[in-house]
C-alpha positions in Angstrom: 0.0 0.0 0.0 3.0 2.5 1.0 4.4 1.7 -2.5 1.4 2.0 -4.3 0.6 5.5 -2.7 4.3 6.7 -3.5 3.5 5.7 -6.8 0.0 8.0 -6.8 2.1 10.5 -4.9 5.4 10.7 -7.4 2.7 10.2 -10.6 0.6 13.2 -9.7 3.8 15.3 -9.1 5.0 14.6 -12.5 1.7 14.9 -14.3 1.3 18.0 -12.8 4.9 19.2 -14.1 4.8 18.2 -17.6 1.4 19.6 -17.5 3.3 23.2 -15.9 5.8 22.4 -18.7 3.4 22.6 -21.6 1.7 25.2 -20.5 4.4 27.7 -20.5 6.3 26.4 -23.2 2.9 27.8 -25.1 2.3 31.1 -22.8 5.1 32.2 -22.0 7.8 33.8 -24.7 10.8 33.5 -25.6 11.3 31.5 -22.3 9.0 29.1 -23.8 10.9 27.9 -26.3 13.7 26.8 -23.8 10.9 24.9 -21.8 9.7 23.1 -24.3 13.3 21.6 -24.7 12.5 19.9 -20.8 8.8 18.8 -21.6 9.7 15.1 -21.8 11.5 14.5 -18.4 8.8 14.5 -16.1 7.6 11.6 -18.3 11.3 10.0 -18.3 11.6 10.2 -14.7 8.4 8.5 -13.8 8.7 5.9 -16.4 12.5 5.7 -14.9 11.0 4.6 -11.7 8.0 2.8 -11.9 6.4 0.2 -14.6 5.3 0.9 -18.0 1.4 0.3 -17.5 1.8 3.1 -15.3 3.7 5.6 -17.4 1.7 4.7 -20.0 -1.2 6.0 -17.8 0.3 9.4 -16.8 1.3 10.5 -20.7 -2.5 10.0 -21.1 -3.8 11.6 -18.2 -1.1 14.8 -19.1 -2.8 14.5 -23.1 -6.2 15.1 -21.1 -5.0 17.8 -19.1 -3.5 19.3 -22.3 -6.6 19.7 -23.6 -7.9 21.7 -20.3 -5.1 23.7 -20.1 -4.4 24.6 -23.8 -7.1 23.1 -26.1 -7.4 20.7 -28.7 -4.6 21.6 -30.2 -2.3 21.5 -27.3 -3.6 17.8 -27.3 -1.1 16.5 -30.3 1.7 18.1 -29.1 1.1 16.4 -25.2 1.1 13.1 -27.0 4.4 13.5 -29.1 6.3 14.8 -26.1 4.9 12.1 -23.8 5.7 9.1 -25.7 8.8 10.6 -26.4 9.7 10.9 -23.1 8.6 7.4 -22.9 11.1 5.9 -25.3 13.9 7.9 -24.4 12.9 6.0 -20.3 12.8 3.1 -22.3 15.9 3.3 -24.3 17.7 3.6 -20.7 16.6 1.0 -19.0 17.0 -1.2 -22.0 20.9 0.0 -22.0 21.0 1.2 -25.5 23.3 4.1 -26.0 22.8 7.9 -26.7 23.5 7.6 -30.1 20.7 5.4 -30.8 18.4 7.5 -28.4 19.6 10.4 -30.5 18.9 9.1 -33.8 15.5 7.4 -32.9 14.0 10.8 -31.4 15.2 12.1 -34.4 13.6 9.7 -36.7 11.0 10.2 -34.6 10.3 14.3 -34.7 10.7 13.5 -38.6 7.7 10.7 -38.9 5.3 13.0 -36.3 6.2 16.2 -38.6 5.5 14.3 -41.8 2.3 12.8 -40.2 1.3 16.7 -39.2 2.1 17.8 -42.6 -0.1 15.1 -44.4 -3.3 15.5 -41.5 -2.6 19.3 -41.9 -3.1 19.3 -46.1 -5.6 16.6 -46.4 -7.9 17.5 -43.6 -7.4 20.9 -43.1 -6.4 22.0 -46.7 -3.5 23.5 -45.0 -0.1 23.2 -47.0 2.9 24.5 -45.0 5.5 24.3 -47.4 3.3 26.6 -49.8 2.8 29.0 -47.0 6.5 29.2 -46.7 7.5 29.5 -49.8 4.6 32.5 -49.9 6.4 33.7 -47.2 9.5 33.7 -48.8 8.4 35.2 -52.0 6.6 38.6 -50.5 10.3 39.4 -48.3 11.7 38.7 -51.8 9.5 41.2 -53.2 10.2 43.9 -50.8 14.1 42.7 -51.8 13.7 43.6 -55.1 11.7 46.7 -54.2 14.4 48.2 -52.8 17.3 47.2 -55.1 14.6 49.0 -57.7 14.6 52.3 -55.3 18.3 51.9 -55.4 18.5 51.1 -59.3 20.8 48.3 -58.6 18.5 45.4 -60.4 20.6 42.8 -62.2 19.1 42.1 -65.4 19.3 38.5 -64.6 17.6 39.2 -61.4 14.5 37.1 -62.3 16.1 34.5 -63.4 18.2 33.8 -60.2 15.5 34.5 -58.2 13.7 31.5 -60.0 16.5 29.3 -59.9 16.7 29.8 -56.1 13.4 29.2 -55.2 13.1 26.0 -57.1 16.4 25.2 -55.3 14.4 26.3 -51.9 11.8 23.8 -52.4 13.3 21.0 -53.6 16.1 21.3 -50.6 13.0 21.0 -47.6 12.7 17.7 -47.0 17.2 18.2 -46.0 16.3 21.1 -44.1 13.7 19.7 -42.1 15.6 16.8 -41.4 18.5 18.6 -40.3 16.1 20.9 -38.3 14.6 18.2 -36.4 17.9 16.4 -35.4 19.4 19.7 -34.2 16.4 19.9 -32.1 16.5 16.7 -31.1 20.3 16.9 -30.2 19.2 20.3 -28.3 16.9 18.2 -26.3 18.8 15.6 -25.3 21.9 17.0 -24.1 20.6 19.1 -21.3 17.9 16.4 -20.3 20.2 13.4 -20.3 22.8 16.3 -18.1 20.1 16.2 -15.7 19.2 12.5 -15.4 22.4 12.4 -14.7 22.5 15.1 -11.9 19.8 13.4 -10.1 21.6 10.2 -9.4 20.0 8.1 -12.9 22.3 6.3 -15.0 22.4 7.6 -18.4 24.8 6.8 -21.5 26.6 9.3 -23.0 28.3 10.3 -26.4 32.0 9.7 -27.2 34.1 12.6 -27.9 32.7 14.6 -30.6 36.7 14.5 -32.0 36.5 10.9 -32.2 33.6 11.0 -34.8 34.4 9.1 -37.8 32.4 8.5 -40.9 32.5 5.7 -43.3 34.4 5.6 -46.4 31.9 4.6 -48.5 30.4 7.9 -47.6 33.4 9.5 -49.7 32.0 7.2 -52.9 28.3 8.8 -52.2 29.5 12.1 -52.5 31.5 11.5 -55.5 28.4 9.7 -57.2 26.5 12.9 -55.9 28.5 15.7 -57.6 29.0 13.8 -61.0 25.5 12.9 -61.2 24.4 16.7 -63.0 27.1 15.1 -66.0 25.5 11.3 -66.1 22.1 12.6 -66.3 19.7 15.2 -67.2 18.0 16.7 -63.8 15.1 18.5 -64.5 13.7 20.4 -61.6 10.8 19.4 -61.1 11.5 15.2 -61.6 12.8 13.0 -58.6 16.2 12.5 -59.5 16.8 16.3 -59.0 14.8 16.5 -55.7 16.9 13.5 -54.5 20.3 15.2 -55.7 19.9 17.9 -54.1 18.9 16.5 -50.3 21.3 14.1 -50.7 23.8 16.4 -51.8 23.0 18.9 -48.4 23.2 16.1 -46.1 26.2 15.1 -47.1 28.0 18.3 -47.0 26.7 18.9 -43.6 28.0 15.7 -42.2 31.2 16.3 -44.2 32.0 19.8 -42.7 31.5 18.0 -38.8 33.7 15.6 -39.7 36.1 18.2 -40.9 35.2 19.9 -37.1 35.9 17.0 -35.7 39.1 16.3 -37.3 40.3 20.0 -35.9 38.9 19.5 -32.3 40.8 16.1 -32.6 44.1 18.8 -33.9 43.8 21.0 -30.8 43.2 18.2 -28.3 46.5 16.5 -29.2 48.5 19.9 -29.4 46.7 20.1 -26.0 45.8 23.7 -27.1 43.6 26.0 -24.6 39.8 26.0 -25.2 39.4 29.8 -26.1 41.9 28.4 -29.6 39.5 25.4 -30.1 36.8 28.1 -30.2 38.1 30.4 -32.9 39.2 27.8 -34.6 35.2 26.5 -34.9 34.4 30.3 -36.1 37.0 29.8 -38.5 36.2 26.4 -39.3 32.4 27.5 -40.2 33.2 30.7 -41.9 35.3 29.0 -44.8 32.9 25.9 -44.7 34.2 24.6 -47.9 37.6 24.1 -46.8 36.2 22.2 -43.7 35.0 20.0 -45.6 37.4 19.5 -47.5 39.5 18.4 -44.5 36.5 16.1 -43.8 36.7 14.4 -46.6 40.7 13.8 -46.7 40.1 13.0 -42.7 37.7 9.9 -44.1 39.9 9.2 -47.1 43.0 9.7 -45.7 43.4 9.4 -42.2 45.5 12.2 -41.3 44.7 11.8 -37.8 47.5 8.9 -37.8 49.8 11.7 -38.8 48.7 14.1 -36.3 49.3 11.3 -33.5 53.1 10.9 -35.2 55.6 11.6 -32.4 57.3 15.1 -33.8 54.0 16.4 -33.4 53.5 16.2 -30.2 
């Protein structure tokens, strides 16, 4: 009876803070949106301490307070946070490490947002990339209004403009996956940091220096950029749309690697932190030579010559 009561006791505590969570992660700015980054561990620690059946109770109960609190629409958002929080309990207890939580709430965010996408245009003829794009294309039209004032219109102007929007489009599905993995990376960190602080065991990543990516990822990226010569992209067919979210993944894990390659550089040359952050600036200003050092850091392995004695 003691334990069951602790459980009431420690359920309605948490319910009631993921509940406080949502809440002001919807009323209150700015602020919100680092609140909404925590809205999953009340859900974690329950699930962390008592049985699934349970947890599986208290997401559900929060959903239906979600709906007091903020409205039906608060209601999806309540769900998606609780059974994240759920998974990521899960993914501890099972042992599995913080990569594979990472990438799974990841995959996750992506298969909700596609989910909300689809309900969103089918049900309530709401499309979101055409509102963006829309978006887009009036600040573009107060761009051009004032390069007009200014009489500095390139004659080409509409043309590029075209070009780039097509571009824009086609590139959303990249974006929106690298969007929801930074978000997801954003999350994790400071949660898992507190799990932690509170006496849980929690995995953590290795070194971000020691990242590594295959070789074969090398071959992609070649296939990738000689792909325009083998074949005739058209903008609007698959192959294109492919290309070119292919081709922005790619280059985005290329340039960490090349990151990691120089916080590998300053760790061995045991160099102070306030280098190792200039060094990032520099690294992400001249992006493409980052990644070119990413790519020689896969092909190559010039780490083996960094760890050579006469550079120590």
């Amino acid at each position: 009876m003691q334990d069951q009561s602790q459980k009431i006791t420690y359920g309605a505590m948490m319910l009631a803070l993921f509940t406080i969570f949502l809440a002001g992660a919807i009323y209150i700015p700015i602020l919100g949106s680092i609140i909404i980054i925590f809205i999953p561990l009340p859900i974690i620690l329950y699930r962390l301490r008592h049985d699934r059946s349970s947890t599986i109770f208290v997401v559900v109960a929060g959903s239906i307070l979600s709906l007091i609190v903020g409205g039906i629409l608060l209601v999806p958002f309540a769900l998606i946070f609780g059974v994240l929080g759920f998974f990521i309990a899960e993914s501890v207890l099972l042992g599995k490490s913080k990569l594979y939580t990472f990438m799974a709430s990841g995959l996750f965010f992506i298969v909700t947002g596609v989910l909300a996408y689809l309900i969103a245009a089918l049900v309530f003829e709401i499309n979101a990339i055409d509102s963006l794009m829309g978006t887009l294309k009036e600040m573009e039209t107060q761009f051009k209004t004032s390069l007009q004032s200014l009489g500095a219109l390139p004659d080409s102007y509409e043309q590029i403009v075209e070009e780039a929007f097509m571009m824009y489009r086609s590139a959303i599905p990249a974006y929106f996956i690298l969007s929801m993995y930074l978000f997801t990376f954003i999350m994790v960190i400071p949660n898992f940091e507190l799990l932690r602080r509170l006496g849980h065991q929690v995995p953590t990543f290795p070194p971000f220096r020691e990242m590594k990516l295959p070789v074969i990822t090398i071959f992609v990226y070649g296939l990738l950029i000689m792909l325009p010569w083998m074949m005739d992209l058209k903008p609007e067919s698959s192959a294109y749309l492919l290309y070119v979210n292919a081709t922005i993944i790619l280059r985005v894990l290329l340039l960490l690697q090349g990151l990691a390659l120089i916080y590998y550089f300053m760790y061995k040359m045991k160099l102070p932190t306030v280098v190792t952050v200039f060094s990032t600036i520099f690294a992400l200003l001249f992006s493409p030579i980052t990644t070119l050092l990413g790519i020689l850091d896969i092909g190559v392995n010039i780490r083996s010559w960094i760890g050579k004695d006469n550079l120590k």
